[in-house]
C-alpha positions in Angstrom: -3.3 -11.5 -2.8 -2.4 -11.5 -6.5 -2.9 -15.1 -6.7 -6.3 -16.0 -5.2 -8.0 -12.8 -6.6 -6.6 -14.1 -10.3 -8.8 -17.5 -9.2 -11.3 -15.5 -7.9 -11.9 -13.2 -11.2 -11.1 -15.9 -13.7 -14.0 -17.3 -11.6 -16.5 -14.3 -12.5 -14.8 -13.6 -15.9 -15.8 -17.3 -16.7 -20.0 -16.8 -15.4 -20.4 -13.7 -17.4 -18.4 -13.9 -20.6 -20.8 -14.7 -24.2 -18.9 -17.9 -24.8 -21.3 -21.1 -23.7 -18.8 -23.2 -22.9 -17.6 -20.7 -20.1 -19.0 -21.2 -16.5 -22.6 -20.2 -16.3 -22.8 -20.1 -19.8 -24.2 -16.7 -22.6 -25.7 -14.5 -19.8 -24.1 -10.9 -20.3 -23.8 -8.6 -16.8 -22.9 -5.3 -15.9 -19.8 -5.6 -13.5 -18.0 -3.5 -11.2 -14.3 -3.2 -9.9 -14.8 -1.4 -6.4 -10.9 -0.9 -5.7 -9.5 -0.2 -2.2 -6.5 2.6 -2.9 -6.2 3.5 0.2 -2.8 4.5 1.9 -2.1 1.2 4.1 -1.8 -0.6 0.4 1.9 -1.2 -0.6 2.6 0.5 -4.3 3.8 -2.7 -5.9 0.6 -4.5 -4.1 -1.6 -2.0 -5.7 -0.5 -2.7 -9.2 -0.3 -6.0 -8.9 -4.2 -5.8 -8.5 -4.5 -3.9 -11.3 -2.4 -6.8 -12.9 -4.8 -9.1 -11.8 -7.9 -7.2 -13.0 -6.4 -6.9 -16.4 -5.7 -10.6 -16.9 -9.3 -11.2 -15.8 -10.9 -9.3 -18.6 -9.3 -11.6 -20.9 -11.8 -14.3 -19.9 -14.9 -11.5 -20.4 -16.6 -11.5 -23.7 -16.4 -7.8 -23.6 -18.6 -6.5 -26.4 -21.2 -3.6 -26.6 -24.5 -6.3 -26.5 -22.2 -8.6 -24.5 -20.5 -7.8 -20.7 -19.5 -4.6 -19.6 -16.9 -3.6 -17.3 -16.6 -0.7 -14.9 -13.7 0.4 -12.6 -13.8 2.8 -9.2 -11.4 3.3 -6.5 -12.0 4.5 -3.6 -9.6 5.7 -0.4 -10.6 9.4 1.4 -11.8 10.2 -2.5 -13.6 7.5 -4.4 -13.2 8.4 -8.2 -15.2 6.5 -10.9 -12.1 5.6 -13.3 -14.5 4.2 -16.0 -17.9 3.9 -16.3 -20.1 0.5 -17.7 -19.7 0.7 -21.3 -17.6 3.2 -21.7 -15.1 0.1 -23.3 -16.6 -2.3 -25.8 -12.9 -3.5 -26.6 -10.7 -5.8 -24.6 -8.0 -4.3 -25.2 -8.7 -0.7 -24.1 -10.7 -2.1 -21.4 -7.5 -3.3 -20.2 -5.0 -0.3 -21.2 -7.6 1.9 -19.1 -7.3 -0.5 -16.4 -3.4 0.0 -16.7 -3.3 3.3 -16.2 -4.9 3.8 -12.9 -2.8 5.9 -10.5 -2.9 5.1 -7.1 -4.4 7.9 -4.7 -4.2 6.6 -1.1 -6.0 8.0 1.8 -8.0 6.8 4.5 -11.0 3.9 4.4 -14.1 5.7 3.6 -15.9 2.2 2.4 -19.2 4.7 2.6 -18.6 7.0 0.3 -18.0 4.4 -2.5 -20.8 2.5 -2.2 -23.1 5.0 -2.6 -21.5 6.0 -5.7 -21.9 2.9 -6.8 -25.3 2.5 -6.0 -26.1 6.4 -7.9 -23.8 6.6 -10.4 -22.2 3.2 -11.3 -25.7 1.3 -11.4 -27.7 4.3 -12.3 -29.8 3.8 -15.6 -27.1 6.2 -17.5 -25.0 3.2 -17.6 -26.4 0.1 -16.5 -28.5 -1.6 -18.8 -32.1 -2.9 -16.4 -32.1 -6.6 -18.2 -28.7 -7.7 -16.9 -27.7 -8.8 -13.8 -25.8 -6.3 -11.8 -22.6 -7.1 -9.9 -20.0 -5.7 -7.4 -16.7 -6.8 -6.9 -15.6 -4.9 -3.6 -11.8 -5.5 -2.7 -10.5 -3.9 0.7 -7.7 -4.6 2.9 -9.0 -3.2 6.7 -12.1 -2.1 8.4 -13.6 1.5 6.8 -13.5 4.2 8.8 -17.3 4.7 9.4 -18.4 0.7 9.7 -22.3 1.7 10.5 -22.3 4.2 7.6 -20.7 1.6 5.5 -23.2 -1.4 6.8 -26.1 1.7 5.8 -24.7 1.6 2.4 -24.4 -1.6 1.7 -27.9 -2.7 3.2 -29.1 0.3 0.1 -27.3 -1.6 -2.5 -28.7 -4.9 -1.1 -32.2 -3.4 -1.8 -31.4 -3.1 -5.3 -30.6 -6.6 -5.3 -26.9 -6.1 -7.1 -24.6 -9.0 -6.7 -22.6 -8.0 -4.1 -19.2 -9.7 -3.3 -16.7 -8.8 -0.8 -12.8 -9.9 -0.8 -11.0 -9.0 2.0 -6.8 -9.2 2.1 -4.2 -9.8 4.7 -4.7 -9.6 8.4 -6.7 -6.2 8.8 -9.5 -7.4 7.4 -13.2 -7.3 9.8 -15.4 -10.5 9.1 -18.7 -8.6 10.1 -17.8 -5.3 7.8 -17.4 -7.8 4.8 -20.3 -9.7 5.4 -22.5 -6.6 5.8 -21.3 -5.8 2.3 -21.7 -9.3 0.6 -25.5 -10.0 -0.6 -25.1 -13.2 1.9 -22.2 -14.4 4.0 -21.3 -16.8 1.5 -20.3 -14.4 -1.2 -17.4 -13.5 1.2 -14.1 -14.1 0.6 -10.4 -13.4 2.5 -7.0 -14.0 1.5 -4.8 -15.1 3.6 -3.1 -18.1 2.5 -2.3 -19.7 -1.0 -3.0 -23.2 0.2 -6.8 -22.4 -0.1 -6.9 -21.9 -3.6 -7.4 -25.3 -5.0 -9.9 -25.9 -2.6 -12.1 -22.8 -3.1 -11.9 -22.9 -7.1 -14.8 -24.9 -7.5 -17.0 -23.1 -4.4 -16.1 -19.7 -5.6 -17.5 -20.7 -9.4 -20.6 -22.3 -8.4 -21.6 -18.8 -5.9 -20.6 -17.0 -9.0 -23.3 -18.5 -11.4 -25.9 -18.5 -8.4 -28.4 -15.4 -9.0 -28.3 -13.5 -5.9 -31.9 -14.5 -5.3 -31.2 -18.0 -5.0 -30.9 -18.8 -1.2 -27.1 -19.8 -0.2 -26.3 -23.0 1.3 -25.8 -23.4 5.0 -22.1 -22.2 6.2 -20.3 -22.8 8.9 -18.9 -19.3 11.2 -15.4 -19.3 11.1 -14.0 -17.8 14.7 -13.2 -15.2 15.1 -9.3 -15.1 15.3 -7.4 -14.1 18.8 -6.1 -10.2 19.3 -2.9 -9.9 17.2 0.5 -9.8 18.8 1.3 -6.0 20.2 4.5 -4.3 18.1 5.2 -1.6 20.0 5.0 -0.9 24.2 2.1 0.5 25.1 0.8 1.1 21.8 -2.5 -0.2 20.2 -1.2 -0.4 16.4 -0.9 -4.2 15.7 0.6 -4.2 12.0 3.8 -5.6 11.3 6.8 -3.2 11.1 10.2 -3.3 8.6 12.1 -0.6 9.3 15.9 0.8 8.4 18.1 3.6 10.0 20.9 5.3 8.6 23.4 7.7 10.5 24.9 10.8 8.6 28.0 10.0 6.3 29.7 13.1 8.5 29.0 12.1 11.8 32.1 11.6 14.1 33.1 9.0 16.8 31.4 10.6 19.8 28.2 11.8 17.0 27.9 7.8 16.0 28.0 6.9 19.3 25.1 8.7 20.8 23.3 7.5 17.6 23.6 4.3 18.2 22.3 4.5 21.8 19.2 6.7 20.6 18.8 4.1 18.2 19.6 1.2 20.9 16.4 3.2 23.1 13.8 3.4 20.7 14.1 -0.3 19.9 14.0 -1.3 23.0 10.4 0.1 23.2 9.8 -2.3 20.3 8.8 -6.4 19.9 11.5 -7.3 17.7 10.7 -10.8 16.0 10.1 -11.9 12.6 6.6 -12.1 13.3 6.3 -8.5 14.5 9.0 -5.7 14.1 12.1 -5.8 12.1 15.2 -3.6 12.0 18.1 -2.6 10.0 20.7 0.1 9.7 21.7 1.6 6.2 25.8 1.7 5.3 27.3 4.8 4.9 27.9 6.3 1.6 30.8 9.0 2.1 33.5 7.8 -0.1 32.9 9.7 -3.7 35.3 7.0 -5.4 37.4 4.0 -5.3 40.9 3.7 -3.7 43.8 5.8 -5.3 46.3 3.1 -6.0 49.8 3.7 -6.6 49.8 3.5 -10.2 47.0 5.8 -11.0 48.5 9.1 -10.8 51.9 10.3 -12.6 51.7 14.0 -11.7 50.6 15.8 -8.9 47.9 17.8 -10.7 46.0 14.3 -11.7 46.6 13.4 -7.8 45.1 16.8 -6.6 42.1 16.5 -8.5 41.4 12.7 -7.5 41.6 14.2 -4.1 39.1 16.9 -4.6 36.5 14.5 -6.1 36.7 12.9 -2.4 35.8 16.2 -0.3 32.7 16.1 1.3 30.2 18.7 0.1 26.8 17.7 1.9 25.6 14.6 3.2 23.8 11.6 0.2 20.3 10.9 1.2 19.5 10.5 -1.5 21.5 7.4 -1.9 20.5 6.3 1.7 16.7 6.3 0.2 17.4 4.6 -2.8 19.2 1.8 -0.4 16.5 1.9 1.7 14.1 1.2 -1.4 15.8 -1.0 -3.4 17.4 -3.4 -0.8 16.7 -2.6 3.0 13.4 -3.2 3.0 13.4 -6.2 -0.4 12.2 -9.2 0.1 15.9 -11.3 -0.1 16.9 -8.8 2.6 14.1 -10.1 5.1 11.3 -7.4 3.5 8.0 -8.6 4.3 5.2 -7.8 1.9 2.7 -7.2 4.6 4.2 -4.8 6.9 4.8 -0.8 7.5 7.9 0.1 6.3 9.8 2.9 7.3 13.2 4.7 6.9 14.7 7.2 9.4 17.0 9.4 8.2 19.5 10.9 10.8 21.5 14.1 8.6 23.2 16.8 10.2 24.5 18.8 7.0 22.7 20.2 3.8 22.3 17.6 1.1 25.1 17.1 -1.6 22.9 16.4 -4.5 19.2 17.5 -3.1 17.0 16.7 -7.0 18.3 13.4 -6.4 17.5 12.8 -2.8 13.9 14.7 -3.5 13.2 12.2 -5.8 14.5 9.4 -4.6 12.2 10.4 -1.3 9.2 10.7 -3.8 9.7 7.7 -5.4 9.6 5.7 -1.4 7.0 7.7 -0.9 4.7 5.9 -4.2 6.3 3.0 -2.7 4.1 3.0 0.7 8.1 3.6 3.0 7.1 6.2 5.5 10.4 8.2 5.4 10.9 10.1 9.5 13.8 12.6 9.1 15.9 13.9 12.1 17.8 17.4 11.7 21.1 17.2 13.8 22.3 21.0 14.7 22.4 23.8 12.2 23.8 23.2 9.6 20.4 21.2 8.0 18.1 22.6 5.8 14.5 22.4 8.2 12.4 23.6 5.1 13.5 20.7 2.9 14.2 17.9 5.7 10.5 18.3 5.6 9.9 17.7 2.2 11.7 15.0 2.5 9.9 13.9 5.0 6.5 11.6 4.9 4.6 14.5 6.6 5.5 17.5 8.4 5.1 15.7 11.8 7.9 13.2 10.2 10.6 15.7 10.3 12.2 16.2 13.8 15.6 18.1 14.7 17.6 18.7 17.6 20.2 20.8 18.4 23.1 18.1 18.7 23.9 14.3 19.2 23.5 14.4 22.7 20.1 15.6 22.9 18.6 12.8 20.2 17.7 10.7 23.2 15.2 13.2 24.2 13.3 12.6 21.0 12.6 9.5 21.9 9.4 9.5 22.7 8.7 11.7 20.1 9.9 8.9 17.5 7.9 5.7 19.2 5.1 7.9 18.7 5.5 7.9 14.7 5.7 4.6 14.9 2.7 4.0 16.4 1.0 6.5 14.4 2.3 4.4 11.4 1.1 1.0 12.2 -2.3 2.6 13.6 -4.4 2.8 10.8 -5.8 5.7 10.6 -3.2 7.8 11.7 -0.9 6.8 9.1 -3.1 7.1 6.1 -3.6 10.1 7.4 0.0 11.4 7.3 0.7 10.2 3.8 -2.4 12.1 2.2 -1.2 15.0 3.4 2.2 14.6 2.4 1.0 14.7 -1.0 0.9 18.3 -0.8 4.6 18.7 -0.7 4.5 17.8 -4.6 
């Protein structure tokens, strides 16, 4: 993604900055960032859009007679981050681009085009004599596709320059066309081989005026139905996900574990193009080995021993594992799929500020954390906060009776990897902060 939207804006930066020797030449514009934030984009993925956006402004000739630059977002909320003109400097154009937060949410495409079209483009900001263009970036269909065709075909009226990049496999050809001013000003991103190839395509479209007919172009096919991840389920994104079983748990505990674990995967298409699992390590031992020589009294002895009792169990170093290597990229982490952790805990937590933020921090992070309570000892109140929702946190009465949860757990996976669903989840999960 990072890479063929940098060609792509260096592209547009080129047309519309002041400098003549740059693309299509001294023609300022008023342009707008029109962000997906929306739940199903990774953290990191997010900012490295903003990344890209800010290196982009450095080819603008940003300048209050020159281009202006304008920013929204949009996911259930759309939120106008700056306005055109608000930034006649570079370099708090791109400090202002820095410090956008990620919202999440669901898809509502709608919503944020016609802002854009009354607020963005409205005569309060947009100056009548320049050209007017939208930069609309979205990874999967909006959750209202005729309200968001409605929209679009309003902003069409107004004869903006509308272009539409769609990213990773999600993506509906038809939705981005019906936002693009012509199907020619649409882009995906799906592989970094194109890039050399489109360099030259994606600069000429940008310097056309949008009332200059487009070129014949050839229909792409649509591509066959995705490959199913789960049995009987209609969610079709990929799937990373790691367990972990509770420091405490005994022989007979870890066994039924295993085979609850052993079940629900069986429900599942494991293969590295589909759905990929892992287990956590355990993280009991407070310290290293005692070794012979450590200890010349049996005071120093007794308290080396009492720095090794077991007080709770350590989520919150099974999340920071979870974060930090189960689900990285050298550990077989791919970029584009749902991540989740599923924490299995039968006692209260040893240090819970740590495992709380440790679970906030995944959380930002786009890992959908599903937390199983194991007989009475566990906290249900704060299991939940841990949790990615409330509908995330499950508990059971023993070991033996996690088999019957089951179903229950294939159905939060499914809920994850359908759309919808899962943005869903996460938006309200915000609440718990």
């Amino acid at each position: 993604m990072n890479a063929l939207l940098w060609v792509f804006l260096t592209t547009i930066g080129v047309v519309f900055g002041g400098d003549p020797a740059k693309g299509c030449g001294n023609n300022p514009a008023d342009i707008v960032f029109v962000l997906d934030e929306s739940g199903s984009i990774w953290g990191p993925h997010f900012k490295q859009q903003l990344k890209s956006v800010q290196d982009i402004i450095e080819s603008f000739d940003i300048g209050f007679n020159r281009t202006h630059v304008g920013v929204m977002t949009f996911g259930t909320n759309n939120r106008v981050i700056f306005p055109l003109g608000k930034y006649t400097d570079e370099n708090e154009l791109k400090a202002a681009v820095a410090g956008i937060k990620q919202q999440r949410g669901e898809t509502y495409t709608h919503l944020a085009l016609k802002r854009l079209r009354e607020e963005m483009f409205s005569p309060q900001y947009s100056r009548p004599w320049v050209r007017r263009v939208a930069i609309v970036i979205t990874d999967g269909e909006s959750n209202f596709p005729e309200e968001t065709k409605r929209e679009a075909a309003l902003c069409h009226k107004e004869n903006y320059q509308m272009f539409s990049i769609g990213v990773g496999q999600s993506v509906v050809r038809n939705e981005l066309e019906a936002i693009a001013s012509s199907s020619d000003l649409v882009f995906t991103v799906d592989s970094y081989g194109a890039l050399e190839s489109l360099r030259q395509i994606l600069a000429w479209k940008a310097c056309e005026p949008p009332s200059t007919p487009a070129p014949p172009t050839t229909t792409t096919p649509e591509p066959p139905p995705p490959p199913q991840m789960i049995e009987g389920c209609s969610g079709y994104k990929k799937m990373d996900h790691i367990w972990s079983i509770s420091d405490q748990a005994g022989v007979e505990e870890t066994n039924y574990a295993l085979n609850f674990i052993r079940l629900t995967t069986n429900e599942m298409n494991i293969d590295p193009q589909r759905v990929q699992v892992g287990l956590s390590p355990r993280f009991c031992d407070e310290g290293n080995a005692i070794r012979l020589k450590d200890h010349d009294t049996k005071e120093g002895f007794g308290r080396d021993l009492d720095r090794r009792r077991l007080t709770g169990v350590r989520s919150d170093r099974t999340i920071e594992y979870i974060r930090r290597e189960g689900v990285s990229p050298q550990n077989g982490g791919r970029s584009d799929a749902i991540k989740f952790g599923i924490l299995i805990v039968d006692n209260t937590e040893a240090n819970w500020e740590n495992a709380l933020n440790q679970a906030r921090l995944a959380k930002e992070e786009g890992i959908r954390l599903i937390v199983i309570g194991v007989g009475s000892r566990v906290d249900t109140v704060k299991l939940a906060q841990l949790a990615w929702s409330e509908k995330d946190s499950i508990t059971v009465s023993s070991y033996s009776q996690l088999s019957d949860k089951k179903s229950a757990i294939v159905q939060r996976f499914c809920d994850g990897i359908t759309q919808r669903v899962w943005r869903k989840s996460f938006l309200e999960s915000l609440y718990d902060y």
